[in-house]
C-alpha positions, 0 to 999 in steps of 0.5 A: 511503530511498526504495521498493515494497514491491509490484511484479509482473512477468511472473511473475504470473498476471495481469501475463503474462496482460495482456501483462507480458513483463518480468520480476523481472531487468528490474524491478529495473534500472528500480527503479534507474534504468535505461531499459528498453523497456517490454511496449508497446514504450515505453522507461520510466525513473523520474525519480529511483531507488528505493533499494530494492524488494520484487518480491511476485509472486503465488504462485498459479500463478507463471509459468503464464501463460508454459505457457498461451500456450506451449501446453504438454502439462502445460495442454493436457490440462485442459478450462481451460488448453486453452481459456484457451491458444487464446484467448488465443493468437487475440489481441484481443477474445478473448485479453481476454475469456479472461484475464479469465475466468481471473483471475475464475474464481481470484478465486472459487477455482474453477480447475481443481485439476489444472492448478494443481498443476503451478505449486503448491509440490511441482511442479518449476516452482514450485522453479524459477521460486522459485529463479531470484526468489532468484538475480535478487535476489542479482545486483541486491542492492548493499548502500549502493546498491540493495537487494532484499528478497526477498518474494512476494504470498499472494493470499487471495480469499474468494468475491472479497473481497480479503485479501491480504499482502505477504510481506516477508524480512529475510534471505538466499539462505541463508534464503530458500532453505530454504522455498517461498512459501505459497500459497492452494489447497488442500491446501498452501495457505490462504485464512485468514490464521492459516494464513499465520502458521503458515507464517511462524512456521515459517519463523522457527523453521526458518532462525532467521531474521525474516519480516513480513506487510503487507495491502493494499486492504481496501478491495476486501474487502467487509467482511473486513479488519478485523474485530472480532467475527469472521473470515469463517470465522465464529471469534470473534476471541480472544486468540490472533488479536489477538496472531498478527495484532499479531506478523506484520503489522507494516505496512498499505499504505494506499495503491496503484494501486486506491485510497487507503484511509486513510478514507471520506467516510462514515467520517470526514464532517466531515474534508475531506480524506477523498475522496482516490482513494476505490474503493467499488465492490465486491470485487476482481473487482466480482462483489459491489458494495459496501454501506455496512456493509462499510466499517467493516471496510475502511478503516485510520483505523477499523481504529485506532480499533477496535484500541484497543477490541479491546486493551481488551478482549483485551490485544493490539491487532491493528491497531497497525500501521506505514503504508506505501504500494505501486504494485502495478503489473503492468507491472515498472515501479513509476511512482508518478508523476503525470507518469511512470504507466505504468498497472495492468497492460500493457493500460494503459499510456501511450496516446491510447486508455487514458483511454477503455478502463474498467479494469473493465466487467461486469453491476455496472458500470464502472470508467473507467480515470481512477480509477486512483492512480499511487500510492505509495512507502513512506519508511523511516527506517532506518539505512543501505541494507542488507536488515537495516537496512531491515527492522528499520525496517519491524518497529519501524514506523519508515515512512510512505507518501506517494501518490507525492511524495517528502515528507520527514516527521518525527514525534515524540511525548513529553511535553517538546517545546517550540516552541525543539526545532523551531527547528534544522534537526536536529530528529531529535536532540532528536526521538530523545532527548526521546521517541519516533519515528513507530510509538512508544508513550507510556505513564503520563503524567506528572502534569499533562502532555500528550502533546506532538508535533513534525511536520516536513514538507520538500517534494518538491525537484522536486515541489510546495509543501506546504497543511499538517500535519495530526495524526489523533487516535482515541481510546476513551472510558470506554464503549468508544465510539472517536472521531477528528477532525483537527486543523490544525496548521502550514500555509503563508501567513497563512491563519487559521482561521474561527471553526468552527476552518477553514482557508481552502484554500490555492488551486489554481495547476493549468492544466488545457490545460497539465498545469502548476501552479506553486508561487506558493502553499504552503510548501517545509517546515512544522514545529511543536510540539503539544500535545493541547489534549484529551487525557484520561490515562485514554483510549487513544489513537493520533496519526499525522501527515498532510501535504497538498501543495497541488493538482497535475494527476492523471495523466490531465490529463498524458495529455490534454495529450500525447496531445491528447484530451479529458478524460473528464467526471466525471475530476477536473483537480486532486488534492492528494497527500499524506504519511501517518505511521505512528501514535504510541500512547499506553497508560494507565497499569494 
């Protein structure tokens, strides 16, 4: 089944700020299907629904924005709210310049303590807009349908740095009710993540019900993601942090709307795939640029690798993650599709104007509007459309996410597959009963055996041909040293490997002047059977599936066809989308 766990409405500081008047209400009817006249006045509908959607807005300052443009007394009477109000009641260059001051100056937590605690948990306004999100998800919630799963985003900035979660529920008003979401300003809130986990431990003991945690854009953290000495605040990573990390944050969106962060050309140099929808520019407000040191600590195939060494070395591994992808859309409208994208925030969408406009400009550089992803969806694997069903998925890390596509992807491990278990079109009954699914672990294998894995991939049925399967393998050798590479291993045509082990590429059948391509190359479903031909039983490892369609026109090819202008000179016209699965761990034995 098909969702986001990552939508903004209007409700957001920065979506309201942009010009979002849609709210949670309006969210929900076009993640599931209807046409909703959009903030700009275009009417928007997704080309297939979503089965279900998680609205994480942020909790910082919950429908301030709605107070500041309406000029109340409760913003008038600070120096901040007084002077963003007028601003941004002028309109124009002016309106722009202010909510950009607004979303910097809390970005470097510097807004106003005053102003703040009238939109913070203990304010009347927090209760109410809290529990008008908890009633609108009650009256779209259509078990077997549509299902909504009650969240928020707790928007973490160190000095810029992004380190932010997705709160996810599994329960209902009942639950839900009892608490307010967490925050980040002091003194109810906090920036450190150990405190977010105090909160959903709390939550937990208190309703007797069940709460996850999914970061995202580590690669806007510059750094501080995933560490493996020590937090920001300078405390050594111990036993404590890994095992409160590895309980709560059950999943990683590896992929949204800022970038896709599943490695970097510098991380992985010899993997040809890895400059996909890169963003190295810096930190969320680009008041820092990036260096290459930060990346390591950024990126989620190296936080894999060093959860390995971090497991060694404390007991737990920290980053033992599910992966799944978000929109992170501010517009109410979670477009994951090239043909359909309505953009970041309202400020972008579809318009002859966008592809001109940067998305960010300031003394470190710019950010031109075509490096925005129109990305992604998660897929779960769970058992029926319900809130529990769905969740449960989510903790046993049954899910993956794609850049958009709707890829149906299986991915077992064990040590028995064999080439006849591929051969049904029910490859998921033998997947289950001979060995674990996608977010599984293999432990003490067997004398003289290697771990054998079974990937299917089908395509988008009104999408794409697939180029290829791909198995993503790290490892941690006998001097803790970790290591990655890529192996090949189903593709489509009669392609053969050179004598390097490379793939010839597929070809591309992208017509850039009609923002067309066509599936004359590729395959509509790939499967296999593998087997680890390096596999050491004394060596921790993990082992995830990636499935690479072939190329396809970005978003921004579509918008120079419609809209009849030129294409800016350094835009990519192709890209190839692609599928990633949550990672199978293998343990050794003692």
């Amino acid at each position: 089944m098909w969702g986001d766990t990552h939508l903004h409405t209007s409700l957001s500081m920065d979506a309201r700020a942009f010009g979002n008047w849609l709210g949670p209400r309006a969210a929900y009817r076009i993640a599931r299907g209807d046409e909703v006249v959009s903030s700009s006045g275009q009417p928007v509908r997704l080309s297939r629904p979503l089965d279900w959607l998680v609205i994480a807005d942020h909790t910082d300052g919950i429908g301030m924005m709605d107070d500041i443009i309406a000029a109340t007394p409760q913003v008038m009477e600070t120096e901040q709210g007084a002077r963003w109000s007028q601003a941004i009641r002028s309109g124009g260059n002016e309106a722009v310049d202010a909510t950009m001051d607004l979303i910097s100056t809390f970005a470097q937590g510097k807004v106003d303590t005053k102003l703040m605690a009238g939109f913070s948990p203990g304010s009347r306004r927090f209760a109410s807009v809290w529990e008008d999100c908890i009633q609108a998800a009650e009256e779209f919630n259509d078990p077997g349908r549509f299902t909504t799963l009650m969240g928020f985003e707790w928007t973490s900035l160190v000095n810029g740095g992004n380190m932010h979660r997705n709160v996810i529920f599994r329960d209902g008003p009942d639950r839900v009710r009892q608490v307010l979401p967490y925050t980040t300003q002091t003194p109810i809130g906090s920036t450190d993540p150990l405190d977010l986990y105090k909160y959903l431990e709390n939550y937990e003991a208190k309703t007797n019900g069940a709460v996850l945690a999914t970061a995202h854009n580590g690669n806007l953290s510059n750094g501080i993601m995933f560490p493996v000495d020590a937090q920001y605040t300078g405390r050594k990573l111990d036993q404590s942090y890994v095992e409160q990390r590895a309980k709560w944050e059950r999943m990683y969106e590896i992929t949204q709307n800022f970038g896709d962060g599943e490695t970097h050309p510098f991380l992985s140099p010899t993997d040809e795939f890895a400059d996909y929808g890169t963003w190295d520019f810096g930190n969320l407000d680009f008041s820092e640029p990036k260096t290459e040191d930060m990346l390591q600590y950024e990126y989620a195939r190296e936080a894999l690798k060093n959860g390995l060494a971090l497991e060694a070395k404390l007991g737990t591994n920290p980053y033992k993650f599910g992966i799944q992808g978000g929109t992170d859309m501010h517009t109410s409208a979670p477009t994951a599709e090239e043909e359909n994208f309505f953009g970041k925030h309202t400020g972008y969408e579809p318009s002859p104007e966008r592809l001109s406009r940067p998305i960010v400009e300031n003394e470190n550089g710019v950010i031109q509007s075509w490096r925005q992803l129109a990305s992604g969806l998660t897929a779960v694997w769970a058992r029926e459309n319900t809130r529990t069903s769905i969740f449960d998925a989510m903790d046993r890390k049954e899910v993956y996410a794609t850049t958009g596509p709707r890829i149906v992807v299986r991915f077992f491990g064990g040590w028995d597959y064999t080439e006849q278990d591929i051969n049904n079109r029910h490859p998921a009954f033998v997947g289950y009963s001979k060995g674990v699914p996608m977010g599984g672990d293999l432990t003490k294998a067997p004398e003289g055996k290697v771990p054998t894995f079974m990937a299917y991939a089908l395509r988008d049925p009104i999408g794409a041909n697939l180029d290829r399967i791909q198995i993503i393998k790290g490892w941690l050798d006998a001097n803790g040293k970790t290591h990655e590479k890529v192996y090949d291993v189903a593709w489509s045509g009669g392609r053969k490997p050179d004598r390097k082990g490379k793939l010839p590429a597929v070809g591309n059948t992208v017509d850039v002047k009609s923002a067309n391509w066509t599936n004359a190359v590729g395959a509509a479903e790939l499967a296999t059977v593998w087997s680890d031909p390096d596999f050491d039983p004394d060596q921790r490892a993990f082992y995830y599936a990636r499935v690479i369609e072939i190329a396809t026109p970005p978003w921004h090819v579509y918008d120079a066809f419609r809209f009849g202008v030129n294409l800016p000179e350094d835009a990519p016209t192709s890209q190839q989308e692609r599928a990633y699965t949550t990672p199978i761990w293998y343990t050794p034995q003692g």
